[in-house]
C-alpha positions as CSV (number, residue, x, y, z in Angstrom):
1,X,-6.8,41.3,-23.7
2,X,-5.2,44.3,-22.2
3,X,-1.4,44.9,-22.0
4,X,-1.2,44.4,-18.1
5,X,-2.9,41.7,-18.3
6,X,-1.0,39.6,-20.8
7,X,2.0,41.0,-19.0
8,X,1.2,39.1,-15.7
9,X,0.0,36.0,-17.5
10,X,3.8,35.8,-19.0
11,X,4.8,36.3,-15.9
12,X,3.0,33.5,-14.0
13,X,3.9,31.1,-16.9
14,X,7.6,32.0,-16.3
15,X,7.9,30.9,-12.7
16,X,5.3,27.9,-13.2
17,X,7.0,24.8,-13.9
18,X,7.6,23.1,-17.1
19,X,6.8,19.4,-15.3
20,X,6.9,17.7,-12.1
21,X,9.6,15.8,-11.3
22,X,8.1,13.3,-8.6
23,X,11.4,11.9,-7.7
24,X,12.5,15.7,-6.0
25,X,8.6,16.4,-4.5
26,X,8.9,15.4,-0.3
27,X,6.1,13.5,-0.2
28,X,4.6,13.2,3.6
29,X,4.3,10.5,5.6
30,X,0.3,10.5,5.2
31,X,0.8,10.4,1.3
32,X,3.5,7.7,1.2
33,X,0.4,5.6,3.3
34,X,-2.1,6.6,0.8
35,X,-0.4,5.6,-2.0
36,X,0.8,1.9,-0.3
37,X,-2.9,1.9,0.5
38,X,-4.2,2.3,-2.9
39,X,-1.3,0.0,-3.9
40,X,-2.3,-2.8,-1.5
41,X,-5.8,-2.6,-2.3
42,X,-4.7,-3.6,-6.0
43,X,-2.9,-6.5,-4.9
44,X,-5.3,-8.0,-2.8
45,X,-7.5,-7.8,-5.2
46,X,-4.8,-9.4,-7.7
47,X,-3.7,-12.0,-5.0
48,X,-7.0,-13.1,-4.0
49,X,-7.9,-15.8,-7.1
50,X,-4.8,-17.1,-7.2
51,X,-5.2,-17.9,-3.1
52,X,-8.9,-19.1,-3.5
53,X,-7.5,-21.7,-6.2
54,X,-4.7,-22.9,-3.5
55,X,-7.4,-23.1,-1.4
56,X,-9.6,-25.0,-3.1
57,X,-7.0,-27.5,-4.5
58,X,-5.7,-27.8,-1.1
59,X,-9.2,-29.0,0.0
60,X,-9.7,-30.9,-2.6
61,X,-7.5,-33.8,-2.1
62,X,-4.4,-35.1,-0.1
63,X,-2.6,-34.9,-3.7
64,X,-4.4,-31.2,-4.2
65,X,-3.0,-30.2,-0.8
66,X,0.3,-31.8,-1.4
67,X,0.8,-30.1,-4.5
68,X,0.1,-26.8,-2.9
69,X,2.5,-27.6,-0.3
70,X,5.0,-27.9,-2.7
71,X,4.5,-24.6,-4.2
72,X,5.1,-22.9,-0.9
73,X,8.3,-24.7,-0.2
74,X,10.0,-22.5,-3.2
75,X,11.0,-19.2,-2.2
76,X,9.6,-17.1,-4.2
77,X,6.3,-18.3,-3.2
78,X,7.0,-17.8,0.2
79,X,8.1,-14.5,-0.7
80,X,5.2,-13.9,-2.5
81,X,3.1,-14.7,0.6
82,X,4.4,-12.8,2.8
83,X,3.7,-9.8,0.3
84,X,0.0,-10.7,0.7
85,X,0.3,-10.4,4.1
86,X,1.9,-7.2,4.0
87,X,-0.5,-6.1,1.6
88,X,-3.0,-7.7,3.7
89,X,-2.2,-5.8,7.1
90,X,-0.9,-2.3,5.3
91,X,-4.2,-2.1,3.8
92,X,-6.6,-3.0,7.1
93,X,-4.5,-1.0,9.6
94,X,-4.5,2.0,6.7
95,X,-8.5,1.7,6.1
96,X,-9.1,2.0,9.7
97,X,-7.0,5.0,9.8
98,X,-9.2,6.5,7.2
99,X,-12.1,5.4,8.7
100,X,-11.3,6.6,12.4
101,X,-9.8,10.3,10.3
102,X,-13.5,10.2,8.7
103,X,-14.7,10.6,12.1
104,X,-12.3,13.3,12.5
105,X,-10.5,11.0,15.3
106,X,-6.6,11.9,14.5
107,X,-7.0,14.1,11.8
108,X,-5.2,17.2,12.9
109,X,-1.6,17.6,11.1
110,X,0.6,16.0,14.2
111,X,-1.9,13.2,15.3
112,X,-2.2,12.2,11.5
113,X,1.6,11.7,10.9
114,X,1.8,9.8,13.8
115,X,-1.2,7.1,12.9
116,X,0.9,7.1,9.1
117,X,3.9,5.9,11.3
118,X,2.2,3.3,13.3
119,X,0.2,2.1,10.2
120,X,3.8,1.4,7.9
121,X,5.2,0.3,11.0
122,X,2.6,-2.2,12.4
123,X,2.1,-3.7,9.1
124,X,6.4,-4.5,8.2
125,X,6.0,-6.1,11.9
126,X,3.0,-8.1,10.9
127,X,5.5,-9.2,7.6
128,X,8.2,-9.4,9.7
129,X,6.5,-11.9,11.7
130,X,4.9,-13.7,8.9
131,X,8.4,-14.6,7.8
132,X,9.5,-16.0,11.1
133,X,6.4,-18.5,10.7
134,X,7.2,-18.7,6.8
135,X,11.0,-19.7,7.3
């Protein structure tokens, strides 16, 4: 390698940094949805046998649905519900924002941040909602 050369390569590894600390990186509005996104997905997909088995013990019998009753009158399954239902509508309003951004519907910078906002927004008032039914 030439001098000048190995100069500027110690010279970009000075100002580089040594790691990223993600708690001091801004992250947008459109990344914060992302990652919920991704997130949800994962708990849907987590949720979902453990709902088809209350369903199908609920159908089961009046004991089956009884006993699935009783599950939801503790908190922290209520709680745990209304997560799915977060989950639920965080990840349906955010795919349709992907989708419609696909189609290069809202996908400049400001229109973007804006659909981020509604999507986080519409889907704590589809929770908060949830709850009032819940409790």
């Amino acid at each position: 390698m030439s001098p000048g050369r190995d100069e500027a390569m110690r010279a970009t590894r000075a100002v580089r940094p040594v790691h990223l600390d993600l708690r001091r990186i801004a992250q947008p509005v459109g990344a914060w949805t992302s990652i919920l996104h991704r997130i949800s997905g994962v708990g849907l997909i987590a949720g979902t046998p453990v709902l088809a088995w209350m369903l199908t013990r609920s159908l089961a019998s009046p004991e089956g649905y009884e006993q699935v009753r009783a599950i939801f009158q503790a908190w922290p399954a209520r709680l745990a519900a209304l997560l799915w239902i977060w989950m639920l509508a965080h990840h349906l309003l955010a795919g349709l924002r992907h989708l419609l951004s696909d189609v290069d519907i809202g996908a400049r910078l400001a229109p973007a941040r804006r659909s981020a906002w509604v999507v986080n927004l519409a889907a704590v008032a589809v929770a908060l909602l949830a709850a009032g039914v819940l409790w």
